[in-house]
N, C-alpha and C positions, 0 to 999 in steps of 0.2 A: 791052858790054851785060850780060854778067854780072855786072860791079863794081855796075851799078845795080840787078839784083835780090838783091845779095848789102847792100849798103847797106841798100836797101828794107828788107830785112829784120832786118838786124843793127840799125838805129838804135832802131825800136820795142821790142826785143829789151831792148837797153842802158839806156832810160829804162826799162822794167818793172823792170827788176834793179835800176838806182839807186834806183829810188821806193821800192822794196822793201825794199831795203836801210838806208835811212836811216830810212822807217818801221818797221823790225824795230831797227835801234838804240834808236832814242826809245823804243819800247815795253819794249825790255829796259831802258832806263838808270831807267826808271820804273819797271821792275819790282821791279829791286834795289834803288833808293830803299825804296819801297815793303816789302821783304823787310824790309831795314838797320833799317825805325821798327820792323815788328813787332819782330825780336831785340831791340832797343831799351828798345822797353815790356814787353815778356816779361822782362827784365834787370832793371829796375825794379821790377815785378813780385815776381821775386825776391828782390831785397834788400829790397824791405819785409818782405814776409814775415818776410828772418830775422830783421830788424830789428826787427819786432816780437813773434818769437819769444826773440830773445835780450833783450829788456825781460823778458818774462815770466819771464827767470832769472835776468838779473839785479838790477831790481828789489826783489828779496827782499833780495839780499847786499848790495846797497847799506842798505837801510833796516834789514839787522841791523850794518852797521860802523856807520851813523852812534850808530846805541842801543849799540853796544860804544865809543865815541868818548865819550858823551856819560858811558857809565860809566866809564871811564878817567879824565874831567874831576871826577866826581864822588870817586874815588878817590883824587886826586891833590889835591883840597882842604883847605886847610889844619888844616880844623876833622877833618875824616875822618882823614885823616893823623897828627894828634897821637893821636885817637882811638885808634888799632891801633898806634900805633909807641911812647908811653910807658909806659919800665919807671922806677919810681922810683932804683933802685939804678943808673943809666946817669948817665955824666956828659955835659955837655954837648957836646963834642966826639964821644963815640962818637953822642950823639942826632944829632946833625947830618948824622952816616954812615949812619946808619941811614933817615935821610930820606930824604937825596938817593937814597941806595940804592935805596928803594922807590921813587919818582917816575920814577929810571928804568929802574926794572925794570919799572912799570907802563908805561913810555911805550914800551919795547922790545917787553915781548907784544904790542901792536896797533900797531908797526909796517905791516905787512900791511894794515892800512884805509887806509888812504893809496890803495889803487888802486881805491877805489870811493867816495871824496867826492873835493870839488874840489878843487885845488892850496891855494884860499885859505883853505878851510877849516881844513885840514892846515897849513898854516901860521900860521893862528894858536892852534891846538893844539900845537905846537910853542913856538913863541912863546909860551904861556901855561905851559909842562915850564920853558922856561927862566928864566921870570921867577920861578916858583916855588923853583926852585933859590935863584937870585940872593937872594929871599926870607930863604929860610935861610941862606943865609952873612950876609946883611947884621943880620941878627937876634943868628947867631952873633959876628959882631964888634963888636956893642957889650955883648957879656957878660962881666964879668970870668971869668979864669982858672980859680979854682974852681966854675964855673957847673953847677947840677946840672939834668939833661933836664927837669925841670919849669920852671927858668929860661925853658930855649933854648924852651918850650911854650911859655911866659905871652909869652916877648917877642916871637915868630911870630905868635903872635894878637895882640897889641897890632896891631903893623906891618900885620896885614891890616886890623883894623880903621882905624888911620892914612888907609892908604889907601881905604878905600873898597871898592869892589868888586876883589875878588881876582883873579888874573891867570886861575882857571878860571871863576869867574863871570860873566867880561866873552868867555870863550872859549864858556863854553854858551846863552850869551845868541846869539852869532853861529852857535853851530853847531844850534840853534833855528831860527834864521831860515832856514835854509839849507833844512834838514827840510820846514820847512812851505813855502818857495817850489818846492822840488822832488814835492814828495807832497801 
């Protein structure tokens, strides 16, 4: 007889604690759900913010590389480049050095803008250093030997004109576009 009031009592006992139980699970496992979204969106949250803190810094340094990019292209043009680099007394070989020299000494100081325009942009600023190069030597190889720096001038413009749009005005025309799809 005492098995049946120790049962009696333990079985009601047993379901209250299970019901309990599984109802205090569910409500915790919702609870930490429920915790896990806020951390979640508070996470979120956050990286916008910085995300749109660090727009507001770097923004600026991007839209001063592409106007430092667009000077370099400009610098680096065949007409500007004769401009600053003919000395009459130069013969044509040393003019030739003296070009490539500057094109890439200009294209080494803004190395560094590369980490704030696009890859493809930067590459075809690159692509436009090199063809410019190529430019001048192919200019310089159809000059005879005595050739004096105003030679290797006239037949560098000739060739760009040949050509058409020059390897920096076909690079600032794209690095334009770029500008204005981004700003």
């Amino acid at each position: 007889m005492n098995w049946d009031i120790i049962l009696a009592a333990t079985i009601p006992a047993v379901i209250v604690f299970a019901t309990a139980f599984f109802l205090m699970r569910d409500f915790m496992k919702k609870h930490e759900s429920i915790l896990r979204e806020i951390q979640q969106d508070e996470q979120r949250k956050v990286m916008a913010q910085i995300k749109t803190e660090n727009r507001k810094i770097v923004s600026p340094l991007r839209l001063q590389a592409y106007e430092r990019i667009v000077l370099l292209l400009e610098r680096i043009s065949p007409n500007s480049l004769l401009l600053r680099s003919v000395e009459s007394d130069m013969t044509a070989a040393q003019m030739r050095s003296k070009l490539i020299t500057a094109i890439r000494n200009e294209y080494e100081h803004n190395l560094s803008q590369q980490v704030y325009i696009s890859v493809e942009a930067w590459e075809i600023v690159k692509n436009a250093k090199e063809e410019l190069v190529k430019l001048v030597n192919s200019a310089f190889g159809e000059l005879k030997e005595d050739a004096t720096a105003n030679d290797l001038a006239s037949k560098v413009i000739e060739l760009s004109v040949q050509k058409g749009n020059t390897p920096t005005d076909r690079a600032l025309v794209a690095v334009k576009k770029e500008i204005q799809n981004i700003f």
